[in-house]
C-alpha positions in Angstrom: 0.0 0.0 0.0 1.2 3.4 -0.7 2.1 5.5 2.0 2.2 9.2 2.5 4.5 10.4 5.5 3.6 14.3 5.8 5.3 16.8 7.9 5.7 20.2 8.1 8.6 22.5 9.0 7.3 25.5 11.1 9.9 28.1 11.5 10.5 31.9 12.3 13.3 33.5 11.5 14.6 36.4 14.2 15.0 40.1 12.5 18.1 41.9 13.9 18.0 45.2 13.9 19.9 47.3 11.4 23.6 48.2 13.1 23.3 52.1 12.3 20.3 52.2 14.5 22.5 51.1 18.0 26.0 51.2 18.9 28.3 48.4 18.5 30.2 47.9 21.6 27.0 49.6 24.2 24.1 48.1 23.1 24.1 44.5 23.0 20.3 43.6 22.3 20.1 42.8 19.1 16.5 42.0 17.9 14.3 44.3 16.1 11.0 43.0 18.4 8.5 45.4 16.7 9.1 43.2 13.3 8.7 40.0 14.9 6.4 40.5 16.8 4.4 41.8 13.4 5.6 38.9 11.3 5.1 35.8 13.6 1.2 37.0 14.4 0.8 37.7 10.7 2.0 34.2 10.1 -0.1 32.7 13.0 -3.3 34.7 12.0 -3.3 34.1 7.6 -1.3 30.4 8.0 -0.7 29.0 11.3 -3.8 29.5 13.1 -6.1 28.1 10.3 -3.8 25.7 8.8 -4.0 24.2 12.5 -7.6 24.3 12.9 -7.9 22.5 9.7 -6.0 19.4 10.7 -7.8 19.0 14.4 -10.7 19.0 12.2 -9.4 16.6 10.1 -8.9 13.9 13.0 -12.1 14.4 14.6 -13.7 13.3 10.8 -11.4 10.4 10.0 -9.8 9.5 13.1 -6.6 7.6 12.6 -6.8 7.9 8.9 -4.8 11.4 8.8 -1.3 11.7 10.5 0.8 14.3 10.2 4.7 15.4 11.8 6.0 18.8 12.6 9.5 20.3 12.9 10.0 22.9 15.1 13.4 24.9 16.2 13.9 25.9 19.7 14.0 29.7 18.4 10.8 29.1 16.8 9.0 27.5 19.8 10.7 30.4 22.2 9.0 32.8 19.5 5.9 31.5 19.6 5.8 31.3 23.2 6.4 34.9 23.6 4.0 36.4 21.2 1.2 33.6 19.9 0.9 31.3 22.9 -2.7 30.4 21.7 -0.7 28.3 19.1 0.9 25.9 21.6 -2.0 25.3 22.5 -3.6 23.9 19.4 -0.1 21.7 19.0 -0.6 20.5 22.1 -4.0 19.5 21.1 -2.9 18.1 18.0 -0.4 15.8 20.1 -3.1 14.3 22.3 -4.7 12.7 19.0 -2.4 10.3 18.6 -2.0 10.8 15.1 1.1 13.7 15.3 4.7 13.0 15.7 7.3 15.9 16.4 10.6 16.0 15.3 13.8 16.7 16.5 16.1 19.0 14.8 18.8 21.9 16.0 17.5 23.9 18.5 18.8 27.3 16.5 18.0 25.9 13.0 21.3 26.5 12.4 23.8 25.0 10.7 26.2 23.7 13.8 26.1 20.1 11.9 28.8 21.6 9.7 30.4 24.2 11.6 30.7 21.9 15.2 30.0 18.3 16.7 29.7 18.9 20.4 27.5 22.2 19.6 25.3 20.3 17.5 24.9 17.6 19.4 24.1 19.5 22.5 21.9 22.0 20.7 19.7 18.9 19.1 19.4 17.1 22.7 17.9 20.8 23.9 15.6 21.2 21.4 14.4 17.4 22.1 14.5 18.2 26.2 12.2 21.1 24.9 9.6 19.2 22.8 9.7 16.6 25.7 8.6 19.3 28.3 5.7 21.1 25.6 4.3 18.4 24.0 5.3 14.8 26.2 6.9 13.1 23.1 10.5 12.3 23.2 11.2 12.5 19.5 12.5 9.3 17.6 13.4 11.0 14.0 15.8 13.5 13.0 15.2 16.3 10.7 18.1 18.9 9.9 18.1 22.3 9.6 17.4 23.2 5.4 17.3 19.2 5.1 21.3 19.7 5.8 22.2 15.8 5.2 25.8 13.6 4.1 27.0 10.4 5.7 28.9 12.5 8.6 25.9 13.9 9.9 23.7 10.4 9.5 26.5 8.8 11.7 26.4 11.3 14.7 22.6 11.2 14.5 22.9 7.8 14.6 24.9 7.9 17.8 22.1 10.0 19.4 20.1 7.3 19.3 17.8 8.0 16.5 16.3 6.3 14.6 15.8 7.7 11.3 16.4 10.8 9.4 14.5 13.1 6.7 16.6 13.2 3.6 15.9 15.5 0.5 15.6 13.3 -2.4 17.8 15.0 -5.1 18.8 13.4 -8.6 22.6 14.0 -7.7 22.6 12.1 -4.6 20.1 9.1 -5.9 21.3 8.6 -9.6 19.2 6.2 -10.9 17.1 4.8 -7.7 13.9 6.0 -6.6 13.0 8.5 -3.6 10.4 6.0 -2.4 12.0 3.3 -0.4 13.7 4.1 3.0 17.7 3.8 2.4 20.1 3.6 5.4 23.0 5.4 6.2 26.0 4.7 4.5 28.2 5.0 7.8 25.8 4.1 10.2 23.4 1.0 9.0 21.1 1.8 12.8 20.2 4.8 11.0 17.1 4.5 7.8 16.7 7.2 5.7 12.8 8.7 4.8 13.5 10.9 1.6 11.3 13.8 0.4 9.8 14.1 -2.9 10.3 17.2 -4.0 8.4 17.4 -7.0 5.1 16.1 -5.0 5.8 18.5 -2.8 6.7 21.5 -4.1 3.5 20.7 -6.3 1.6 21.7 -3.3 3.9 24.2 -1.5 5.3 25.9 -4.5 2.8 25.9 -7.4 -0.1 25.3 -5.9 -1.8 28.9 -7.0 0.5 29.8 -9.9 -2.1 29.8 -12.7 0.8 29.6 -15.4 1.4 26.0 -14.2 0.0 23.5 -16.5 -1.6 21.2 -13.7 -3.2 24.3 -12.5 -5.5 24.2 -10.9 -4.8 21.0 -8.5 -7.3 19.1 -6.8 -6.6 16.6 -4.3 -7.9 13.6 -6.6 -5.2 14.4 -9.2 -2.6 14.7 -7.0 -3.3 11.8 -5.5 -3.2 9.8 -8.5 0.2 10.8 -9.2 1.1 9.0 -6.0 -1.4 6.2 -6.9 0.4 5.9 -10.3 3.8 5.0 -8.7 5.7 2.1 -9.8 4.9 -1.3 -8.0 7.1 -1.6 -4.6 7.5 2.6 -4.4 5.5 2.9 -1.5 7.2 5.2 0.5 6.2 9.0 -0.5 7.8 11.9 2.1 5.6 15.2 1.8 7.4 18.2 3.2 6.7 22.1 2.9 7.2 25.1 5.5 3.7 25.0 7.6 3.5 28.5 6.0 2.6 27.4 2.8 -0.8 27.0 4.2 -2.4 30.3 3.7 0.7 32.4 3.6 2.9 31.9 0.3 -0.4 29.7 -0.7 -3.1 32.2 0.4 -6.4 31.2 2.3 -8.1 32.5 -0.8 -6.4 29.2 -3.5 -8.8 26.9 -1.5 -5.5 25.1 -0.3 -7.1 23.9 3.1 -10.0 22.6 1.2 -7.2 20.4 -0.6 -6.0 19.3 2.3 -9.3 18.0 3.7 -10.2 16.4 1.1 -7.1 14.1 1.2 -8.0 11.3 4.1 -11.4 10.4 2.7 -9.6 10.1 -1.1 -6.8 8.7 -0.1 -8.5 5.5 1.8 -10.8 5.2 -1.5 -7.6 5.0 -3.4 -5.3 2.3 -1.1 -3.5 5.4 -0.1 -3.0 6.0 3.9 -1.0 8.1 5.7 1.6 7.4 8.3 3.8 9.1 10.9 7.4 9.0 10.2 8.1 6.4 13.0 5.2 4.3 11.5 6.6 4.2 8.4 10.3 3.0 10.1 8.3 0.4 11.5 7.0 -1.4 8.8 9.6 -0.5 6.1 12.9 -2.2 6.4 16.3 -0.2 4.3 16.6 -1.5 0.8 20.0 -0.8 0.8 22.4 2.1 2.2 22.4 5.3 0.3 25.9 7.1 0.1 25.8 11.1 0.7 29.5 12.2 0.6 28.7 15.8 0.1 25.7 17.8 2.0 22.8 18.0 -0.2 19.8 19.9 1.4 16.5 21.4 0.1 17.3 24.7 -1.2 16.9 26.0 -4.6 17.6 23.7 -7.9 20.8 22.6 -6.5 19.8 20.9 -3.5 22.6 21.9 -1.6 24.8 24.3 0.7 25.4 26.5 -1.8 22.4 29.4 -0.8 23.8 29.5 3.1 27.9 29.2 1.9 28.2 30.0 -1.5 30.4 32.7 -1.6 32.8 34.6 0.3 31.2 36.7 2.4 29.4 33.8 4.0 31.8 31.4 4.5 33.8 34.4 6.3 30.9 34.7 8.6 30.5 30.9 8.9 34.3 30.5 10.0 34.2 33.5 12.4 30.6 32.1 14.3 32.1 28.6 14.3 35.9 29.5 15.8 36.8 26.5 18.1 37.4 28.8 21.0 34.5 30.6 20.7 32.2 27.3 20.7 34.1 25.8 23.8 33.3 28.8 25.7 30.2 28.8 25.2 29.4 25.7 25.9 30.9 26.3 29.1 28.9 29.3 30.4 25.8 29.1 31.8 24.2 33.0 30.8 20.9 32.6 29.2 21.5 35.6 27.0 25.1 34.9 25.8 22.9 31.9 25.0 19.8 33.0 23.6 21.9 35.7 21.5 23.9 32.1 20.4 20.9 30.5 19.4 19.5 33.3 17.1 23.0 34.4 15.6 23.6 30.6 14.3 20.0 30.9 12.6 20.6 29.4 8.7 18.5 33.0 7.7 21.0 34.8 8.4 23.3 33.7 5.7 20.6 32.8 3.1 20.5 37.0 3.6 23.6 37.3 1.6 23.6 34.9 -0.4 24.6 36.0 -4.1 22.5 33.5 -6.2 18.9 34.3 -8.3 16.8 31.5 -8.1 14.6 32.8 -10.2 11.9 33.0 -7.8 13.1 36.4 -5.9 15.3 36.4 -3.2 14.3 36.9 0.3 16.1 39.6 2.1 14.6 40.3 5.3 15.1 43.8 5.9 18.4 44.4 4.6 18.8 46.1 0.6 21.6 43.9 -1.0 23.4 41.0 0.3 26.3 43.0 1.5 24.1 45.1 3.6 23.1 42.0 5.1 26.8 40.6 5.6 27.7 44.7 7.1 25.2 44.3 9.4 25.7 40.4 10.8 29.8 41.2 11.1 28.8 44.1 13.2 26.4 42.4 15.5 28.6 39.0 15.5 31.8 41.5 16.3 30.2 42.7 19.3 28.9 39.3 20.5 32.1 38.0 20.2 33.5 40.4 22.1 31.5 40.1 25.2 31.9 36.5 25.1 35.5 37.0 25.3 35.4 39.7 28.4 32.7 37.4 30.2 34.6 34.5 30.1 38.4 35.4 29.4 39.8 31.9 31.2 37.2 29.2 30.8 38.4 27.5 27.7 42.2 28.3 28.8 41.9 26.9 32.1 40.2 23.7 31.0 43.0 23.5 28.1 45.2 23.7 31.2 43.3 21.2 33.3 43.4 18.8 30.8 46.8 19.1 29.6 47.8 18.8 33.7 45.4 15.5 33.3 47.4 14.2 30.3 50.8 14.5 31.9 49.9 13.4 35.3 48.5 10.2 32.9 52.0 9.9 31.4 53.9 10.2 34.4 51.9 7.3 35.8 51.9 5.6 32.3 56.0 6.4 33.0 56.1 5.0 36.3 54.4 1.8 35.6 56.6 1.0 32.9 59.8 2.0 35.2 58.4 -0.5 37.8 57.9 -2.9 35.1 61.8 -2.7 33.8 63.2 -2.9 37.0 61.3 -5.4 38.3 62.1 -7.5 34.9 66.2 -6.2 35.4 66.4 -7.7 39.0 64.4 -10.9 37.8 67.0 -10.9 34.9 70.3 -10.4 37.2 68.8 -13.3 39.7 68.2 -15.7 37.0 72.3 -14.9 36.1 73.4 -14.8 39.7 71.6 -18.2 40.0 73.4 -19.4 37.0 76.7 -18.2 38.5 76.3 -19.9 42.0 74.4 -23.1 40.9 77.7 -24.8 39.9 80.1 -22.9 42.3 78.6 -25.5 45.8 79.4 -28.1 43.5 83.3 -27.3 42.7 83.9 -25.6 46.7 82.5 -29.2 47.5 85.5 -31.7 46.7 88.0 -29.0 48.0 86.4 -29.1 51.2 86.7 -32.4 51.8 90.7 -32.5 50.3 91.4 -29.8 52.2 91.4 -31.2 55.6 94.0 -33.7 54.6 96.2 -31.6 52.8 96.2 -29.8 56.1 96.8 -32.3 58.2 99.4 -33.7 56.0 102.0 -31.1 56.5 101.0 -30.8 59.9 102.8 -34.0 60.6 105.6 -33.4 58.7 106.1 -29.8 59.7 106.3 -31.5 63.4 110.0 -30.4 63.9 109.8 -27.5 62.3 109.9 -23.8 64.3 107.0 -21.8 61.9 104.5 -23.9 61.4 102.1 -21.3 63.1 102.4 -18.8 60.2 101.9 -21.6 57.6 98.0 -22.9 59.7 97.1 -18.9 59.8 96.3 -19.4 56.1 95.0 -22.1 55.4 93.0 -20.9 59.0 91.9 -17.6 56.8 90.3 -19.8 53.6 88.5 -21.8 55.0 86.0 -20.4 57.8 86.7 -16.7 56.5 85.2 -14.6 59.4 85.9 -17.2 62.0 89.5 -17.5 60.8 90.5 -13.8 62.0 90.2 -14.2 65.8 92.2 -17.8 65.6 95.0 -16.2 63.3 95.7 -13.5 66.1 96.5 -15.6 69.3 98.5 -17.7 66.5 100.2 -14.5 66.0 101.1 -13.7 69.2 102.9 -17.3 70.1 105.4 -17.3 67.4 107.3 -14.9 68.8 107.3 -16.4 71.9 108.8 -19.5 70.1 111.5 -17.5 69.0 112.9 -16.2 72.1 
C-alpha cells in the first residue's frame, strides 16, 4: 500500500535590527521586536492559526486515517511562546490525538552540523529536552536544519540514538534509484533514511496557486493519483513544505485547506493512507544504504549548501561564528543571554540573507537592501557578541586546556612510572636468573676442596712437626677456609710465634 509520510517544518526566522540604528560595543540587544512580533502574528493569523484548525478537524472526521509530523526549532517555539501562545495550545491538542509526531532538529535551525559536533549535538538534545517538556513526546526521527544531510551527519545522529532521518531526495545524490524506499546510512546501517519528494511537494507548496502551471488548478484527486500511479514496490512517498505554505505563500483564498481536507477520505478510497514518520520505520525495512559524501539539502535547484555558503562573504561569517574557542566557551557558560543571543546568531536565515544567487523566484532579504548590507550588518552584530563573550569568560576554555593538559601529563607520568616499575622489576628478575646461573655450579666445585682440604692440612701438619714456623703456615690455610671465624684464631696464633723465637 502506498504510504504518504507528511510533515511540516514551522519556523521563524529572528530580524536583527539594522547596526546604524544602535551602537556596537554599548548596546548589546540585538532584535528588532516590533518586526517580529508583526511577522510571527501575521503568520499565526493568515497560516498558522487556520492551517491548524484544519488538521484538528481533520482527526475528529477520520480518526486515525490522517497523520501528520511537525518540525519545530527551539527559536521558533521560544517565539511562539512569547508572542502567539494560543498556538501551543492547538499543538498540544494536535499531540493528544495520537496521530502527530514531532521531530527533533537543532534547536537554533542553524547549521552547527557543519560548523561543530559537540555544539550540534548539545543544541539537538535541547531542542528534544524542549519538545519533551511542551508536547510529552520524546522524539525518535531527526530532521536537519534546510534538510542539511551527508554520511557524517547520519553517523552522529545515529549515535544520538535516533532512529531515522528526513533526507531531501535530489537526482545528484540518488542517480538512478527512486526516492520512495527508506535507504540507510551509508556509515551508520542503525540509522534509515525517509526521503522527500520534491516534486510532490513542491507541487503543493510551491505551485499550488500559480495559474501559469499547467496542472493548475490541482485538486486533491489528481494529485493523488500521481502517487497512486507510482511504480509497483514505491510505496514510501515523504511530503514536506514550511507550515506557511498553508495560507501564507499559498493564500487562504487558493482553497489550499479545502485540498488538504479532502485528502484522508480520497486517499483510503484510493489504497493510499498516511503514516507518521516512526510508522513508516516500523513497517519499512532499508533497501539498501544510500551514500551522501557531500551535503545536499532542500534549497533551490541545486539541492545543496550552496544558498547558506556560497560565496565569500558567507563562508567568512560561517568561519568567524564557528571559531573552536569561541564554541568551547560557550558551551561552558551558563548565561541565558550569551545563549539566547547564540541560538538566534547561528539561525541558517542569516546567511541565506547574503547569499549572491537568483533563483529565479526572488530572493528573500529580510530587511536588509543587498546582500552585503546584510553581511555589514551580521559582522557588526557577530563582532560585538564576540566580544563580550570573550570579556565574560576570558579563562574558561584556557583553564580547562590547562586542566586537561595537567590530566594528560599526570596520565604519562603514571603511564611512565608503571613501565619503570615494570623494567626494573624484569632487570632484577634478569640479574637473579644470572646470579643463580653463576652460583648453581660454584657448591658443587667448593664441594670436593672441602673435603681435600682437611688432609692436605693435616698432612703437612705432621711433617712440619720439627719445624719452628708452622704457626704462620695454619694462619692461612686458617683464613680460607671459615673466612670470618679464621680472624680471631690467626691473632692468638700470631702472638705465640714470637714467643717461640725467644
Amino acid at each position: 500500500m502506498k504510504t504518504i509520510c507528511l510533515y511540516f517544518e514551522i519556523h521563524q526566522p529572528i530580524h536583527l535590527k539594522r547596526y546604524r540604528f544602535f551602537d556596537i560595543g554599548t548596546d548589546h540587544y540585538y532584535y528588532d521586536d516590533y518586526e517580529n512580533e508583526r511577522v510571527i502574528n501575521e503568520l499565526f493569523e493568515k497560516s498558522y492559526k487556520p492551517a491548524l484548525q484544519t488538521m484538528l478537524d481533520m482527526i475528529a472526521e477520520n480518526g486515525k486515517a490522517f497523520k501528520v509530523a511537525f518540525s519545530i526549532s527551539g527559536v521558533s517555539l521560544e517565539l511562539i511562546e512569547q508572542y502567539a501562545p494560543e498556538m501551543l495550545d492547538l499543538l498540544g491538542r494536535l499531540a493528544a490525538t495520537g496521530c502527530v509526531e514531532f521531530l527533533a532538529e537543532p534547536y537554533s535551525h542553524g547549521l552547527s552540523s557543519l560548523g561543530n559536533v559537540d555544539n550540534f549535538i548539545a543544541e539537538t538534545k535541547r531542542q528534544a529536552k524542549k519538545i519533551k517538556q511542551l508536547f510529552g513526546q520524546s522524539p525518535k526521527v531527526f530532521r536537519n536544519s534546510s534538510l542539511i544531510y551527508d554520511d557524517e551527519i547520519g553517523a552522529m545522529v545515529a549515535d544520538m540514538g535516533f532512529k531515522g532521518v528526513m533526507v531531501e531526495g535530489a537526482k545528484h545524490i540518488l542517480g538512478w534509484k527512486s526516492p520512495h524506499y527508506i535507504y540507510s546510512c551509508a556509515q551508520d546501517a542503525r540509522l534509515s533514511l525517509i526521503l522527500r519528494d520534491y516534486k510532490l511537494s513542491d507541487d503543493i507548496g510551491l505551485r499550488f496557486n500559480d495559474a501559469s502551471w499547467s496542472e493548475y488548478p490541482l485538486m486533491a484527486d489528481k494529485w493523488l493519483s500521481w502517487v497512486a500511479a507510482l511504480p509497483e514496490g514505491e510505496n514510501v512517498v515523504g511530503i514536506m513544505m514550511e507550515l506557511a505554505a498553508l495560507g501564507y505563500y499559498q493564500p487562504l483564498g487558493s482553497h489550499i485547506l479545502d485540498f488538504f481536507r479532502a485528502l484522508p477520505k480520497l486517499s483510503g478510497q484510493m489504497g493510499i493512507q498516511f503514516a507518521t514518520p516512526s510508522e513508516v520505520l516500523a513497517k519499512n525495512k532499508p533497501v539498501s544504504p544510500l551514500e551522501v559524501i557531500y551535503p545536499v539539502s532542500w534549497n533551490d535547484e541545486e539541492r545543496d549548501t550552496s544558498s547558506m555558503l556560497g560565496n565569500g562573504m558567507q563562508r567568512e561569517a560561517f568561519n568567524k561564528l564557528y571559531d573552536e574557542n569561541t564554541v568551547g566557551r560557550i558551551l561552558a557558560s551558563r548565561d541565558r543571554r550569551i545563549q539566547q543571543d547564540w541560538d538566534r546568531l547561528q539561525a541558517t536565515d542569516n546567511f541565506r540573507f547574503m547569499t549572491t544567487k537568483n533563483n529565479g523566484m526572488g530572493t528573500n532579504r529580510g530587511i536588509y537592501d543587498s546582500e552585503y548590507d546584510a553581511f555589514t550588518n551580521y559582522m557588526n552584530i557577530l563582532g560585538d557578541f564576540l566580544k563580550r563573550v570573550k570579556d565574560m569568560y576570558p579563562d574558561t576554555v584556557e583553564n580547562d586546556e590547562l586542566n586537561s593538559l595537567y590530566t594528560q601529563i599526570a596520565n604519562m607520568g603514571e603511564e611512565l612510572s608503571v613501565k619503570d616499575n615494570e623494567i626494573s622489576r624484569l632487570r632484577a628478575r634478569l640479574k637473579k636468573l644470572g646470579s643463580e646461573e653463576e652460583e648453581a655450579p660454584a657448591p658443587k666445585e667448593e664441594a670436593p676442596k672441602a673435603e681435600k682440604k682437611p688432609t692436605h692440612k693435616k698432612a703437612p701438619a705432621k711433617k712440619a712437626e720439627p719445624k719452628t714456623k708452622p704457626a704462620a703456615k695454619k694462619t692461612p690455610a686458617k683464613k680460607v677456609e671459615p673466612k670470618k671465624k679464621a680472624e680471631p684464631k690467626a691473632k692468638p696464633a700470631a702472638k705465640k710465634a714470637p714467643a717461640k723465637k725467644k
